[in-house]
C-alpha positions in Angstrom: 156.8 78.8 129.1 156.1 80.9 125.8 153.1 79.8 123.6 154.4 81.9 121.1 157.2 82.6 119.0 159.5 85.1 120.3 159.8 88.4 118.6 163.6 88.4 117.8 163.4 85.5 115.6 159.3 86.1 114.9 160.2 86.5 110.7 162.4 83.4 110.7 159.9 81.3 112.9 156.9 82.7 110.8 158.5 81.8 107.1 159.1 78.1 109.3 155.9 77.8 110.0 154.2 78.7 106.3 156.6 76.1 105.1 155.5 73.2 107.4 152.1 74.2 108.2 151.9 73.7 104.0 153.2 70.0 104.9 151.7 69.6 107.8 148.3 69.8 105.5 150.2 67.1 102.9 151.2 65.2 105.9 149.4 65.6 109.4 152.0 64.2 111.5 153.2 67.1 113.9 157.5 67.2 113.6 158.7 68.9 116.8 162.0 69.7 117.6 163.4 69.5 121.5 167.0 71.2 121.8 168.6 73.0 125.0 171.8 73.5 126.3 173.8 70.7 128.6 172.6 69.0 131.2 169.3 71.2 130.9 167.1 68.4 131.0 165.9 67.4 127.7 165.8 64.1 128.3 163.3 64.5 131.4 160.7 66.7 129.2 161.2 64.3 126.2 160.0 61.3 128.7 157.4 63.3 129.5 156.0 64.5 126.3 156.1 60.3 125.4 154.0 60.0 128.4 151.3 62.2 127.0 151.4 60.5 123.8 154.3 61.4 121.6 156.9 59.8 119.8 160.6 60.5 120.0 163.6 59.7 118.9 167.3 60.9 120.5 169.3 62.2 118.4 172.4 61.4 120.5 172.1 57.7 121.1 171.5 57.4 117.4 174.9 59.1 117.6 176.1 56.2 119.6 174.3 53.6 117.7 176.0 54.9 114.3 179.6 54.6 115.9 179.3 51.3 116.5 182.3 49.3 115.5 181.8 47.8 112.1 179.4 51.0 110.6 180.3 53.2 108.3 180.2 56.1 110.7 182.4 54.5 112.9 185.1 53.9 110.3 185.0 57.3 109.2 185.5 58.6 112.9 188.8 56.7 113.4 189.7 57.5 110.1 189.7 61.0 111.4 190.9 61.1 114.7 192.9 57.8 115.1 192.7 55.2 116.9 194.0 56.2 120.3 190.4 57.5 121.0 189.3 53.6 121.2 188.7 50.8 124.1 190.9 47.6 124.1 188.0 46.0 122.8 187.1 48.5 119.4 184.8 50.4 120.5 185.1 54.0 120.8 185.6 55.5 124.2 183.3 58.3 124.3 185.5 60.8 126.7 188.5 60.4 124.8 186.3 61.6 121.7 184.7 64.6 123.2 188.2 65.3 124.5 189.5 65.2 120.7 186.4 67.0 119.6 186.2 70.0 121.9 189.9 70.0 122.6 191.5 70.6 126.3 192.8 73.8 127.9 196.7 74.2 126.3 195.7 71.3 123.9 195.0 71.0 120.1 192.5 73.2 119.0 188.8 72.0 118.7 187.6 69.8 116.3 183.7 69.8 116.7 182.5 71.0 113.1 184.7 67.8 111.8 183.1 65.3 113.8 179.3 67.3 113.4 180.5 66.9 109.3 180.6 63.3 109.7 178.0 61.9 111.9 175.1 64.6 111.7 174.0 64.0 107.7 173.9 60.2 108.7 171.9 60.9 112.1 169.5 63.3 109.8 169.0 60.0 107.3 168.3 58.0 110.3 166.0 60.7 112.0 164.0 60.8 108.6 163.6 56.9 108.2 162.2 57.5 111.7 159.6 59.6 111.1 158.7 58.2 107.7 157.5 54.5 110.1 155.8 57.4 112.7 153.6 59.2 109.7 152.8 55.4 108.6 151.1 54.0 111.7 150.3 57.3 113.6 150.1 59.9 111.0 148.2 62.2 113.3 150.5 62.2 115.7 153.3 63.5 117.3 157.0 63.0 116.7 159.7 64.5 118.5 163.6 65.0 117.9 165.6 65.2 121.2 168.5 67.2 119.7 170.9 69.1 121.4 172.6 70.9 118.0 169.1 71.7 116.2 169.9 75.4 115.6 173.3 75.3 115.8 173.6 72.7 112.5 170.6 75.2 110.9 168.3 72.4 110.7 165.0 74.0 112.8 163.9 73.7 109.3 163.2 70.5 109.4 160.6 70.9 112.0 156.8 71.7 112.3 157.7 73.5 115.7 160.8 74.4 118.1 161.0 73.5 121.9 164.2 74.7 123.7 164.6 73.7 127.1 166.4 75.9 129.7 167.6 76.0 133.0 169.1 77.9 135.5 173.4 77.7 135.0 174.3 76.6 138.5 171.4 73.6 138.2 173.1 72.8 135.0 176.6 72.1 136.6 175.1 70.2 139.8 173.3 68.1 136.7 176.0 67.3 134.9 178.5 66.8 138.3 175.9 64.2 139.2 175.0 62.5 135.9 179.0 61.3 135.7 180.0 61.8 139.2 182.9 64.3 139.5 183.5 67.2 141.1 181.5 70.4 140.8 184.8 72.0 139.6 185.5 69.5 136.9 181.8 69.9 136.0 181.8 73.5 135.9 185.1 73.4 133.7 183.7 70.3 131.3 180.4 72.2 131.3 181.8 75.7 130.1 184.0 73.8 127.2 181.1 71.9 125.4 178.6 74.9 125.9 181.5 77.0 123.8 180.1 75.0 120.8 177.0 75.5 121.3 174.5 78.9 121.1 173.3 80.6 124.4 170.3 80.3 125.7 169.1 83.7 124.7 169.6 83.0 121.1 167.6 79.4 121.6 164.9 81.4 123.1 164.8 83.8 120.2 164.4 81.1 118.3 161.9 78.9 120.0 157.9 78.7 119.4 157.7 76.9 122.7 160.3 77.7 126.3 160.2 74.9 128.9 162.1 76.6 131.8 163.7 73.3 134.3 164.8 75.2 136.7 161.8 74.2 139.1 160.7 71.4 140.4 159.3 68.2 137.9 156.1 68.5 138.7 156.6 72.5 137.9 157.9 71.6 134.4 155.6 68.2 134.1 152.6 71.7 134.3 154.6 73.3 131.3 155.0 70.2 129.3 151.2 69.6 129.7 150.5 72.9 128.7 152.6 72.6 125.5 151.0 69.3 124.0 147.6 70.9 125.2 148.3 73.8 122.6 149.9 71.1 120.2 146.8 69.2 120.2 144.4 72.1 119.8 145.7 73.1 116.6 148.0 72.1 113.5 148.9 75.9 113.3 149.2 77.4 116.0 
């Protein structure tokens, strides 16, 4: 765990940081921003941060919510990719999608930017409604976004201070073979194709004020997570 901004990305981290320590003075409410690669456990230190007191949002089931059937998200995604990527019953079938988006081995080429084009500004609106209510009826507190594309769709901006989660890259497969049951094989393969849009870790390190490393056990990372919202808590600028 760093408590410190790392030194390749110390300029653009510090020229963050006068911007929102200037609004964190206008508006006290801490805005953190939780991004990692697949499967590196996000989720579980986002639970864990709520424990302790803080507020988050997901960024990808407000993803979900906005493609349900009827939104205008929704409509925009069929528009786009058609409507073989939907259930019998309307709704859009999720691995159909991400095969359209990130494209298959021998297939059509990747389509991620045009599906990020269309739902990220509307998840962004959503995200600030969000933390608009939080600043009203906690506005000492602290909010978090659970966000896997933070730095990838340049929007570390946004935020007060970066957390990047990481783990090691065999943990990540057993992760993701477990979360939807396949093989090891088909994990490693669906792993490598949806990390392809996304940066390294080393670059989300460079970039990070605070590392969370989930390669241990919980109650190793639960220690790092403590340690964090300690150093959160202790100061608006740290």
């Amino acid at each position: 765990m760093y408590l410190r901004p790392n030194d390749g990305k110390r300029i653009a981290n510090d020229q963050r940081r006068t911007t929102s320590d200037r609004i964190h003075r206008e508006h006290p409410l801490l805005k953190l921003g939780l991004t990692g690669g697949i499967a590196s456990g996000k989720s579980v230190v986002g639970e864990m941060f709520v424990k302790l007191g803080a507020h988050l949002t997901d960024a990808d089931a407000v993803a979900h919510w906005l493609m349900d059937p009827g939104r205008p998200v929704y409509q925009e995604v069929v528009r786009r990719f058609g409507r073989e990527i939907l259930n019998p019953n309307g709704s859009i079938n999720r691995p159909r999608l991400a095969e359209a988006a990130f494209g298959v081995p021998g297939g059509a080429p990747p389509r991620v930017q045009e599906l990020n084009e269309i739902v990220h500004p509307a998840v962004i609106e959503q995200e600030n409604e969000w933390l608009k209510e939080i600043s009203q009826h906690d506005p000492k507190g602290i909010a978090i976004v659970e966000a896997a594309l933070i730095l990838e769709a340049d929007a570390a901006a946004r935020f007060d201070r970066l957390i990047v989660v990481t783990c090691h890259p065999d943990q990540r497969i057993l992760r993701f073979a477990r979360r939807h049951g396949i093989s090891e094989e088909a994990a490693r393969a669906e792993v490598t194709r949806r990390m392809a849009a996304q940066f390294p870790d080393e670059e989300k390190i460079k970039a990070a004020d605070f590392v969370i490393d989930n390669s241990g056990s919980l109650d190793e990372t639960e220690e790092q997570v403590q340690r964090v919202f300690a150093a959160l808590r202790g100061s608006p600028a740290l």
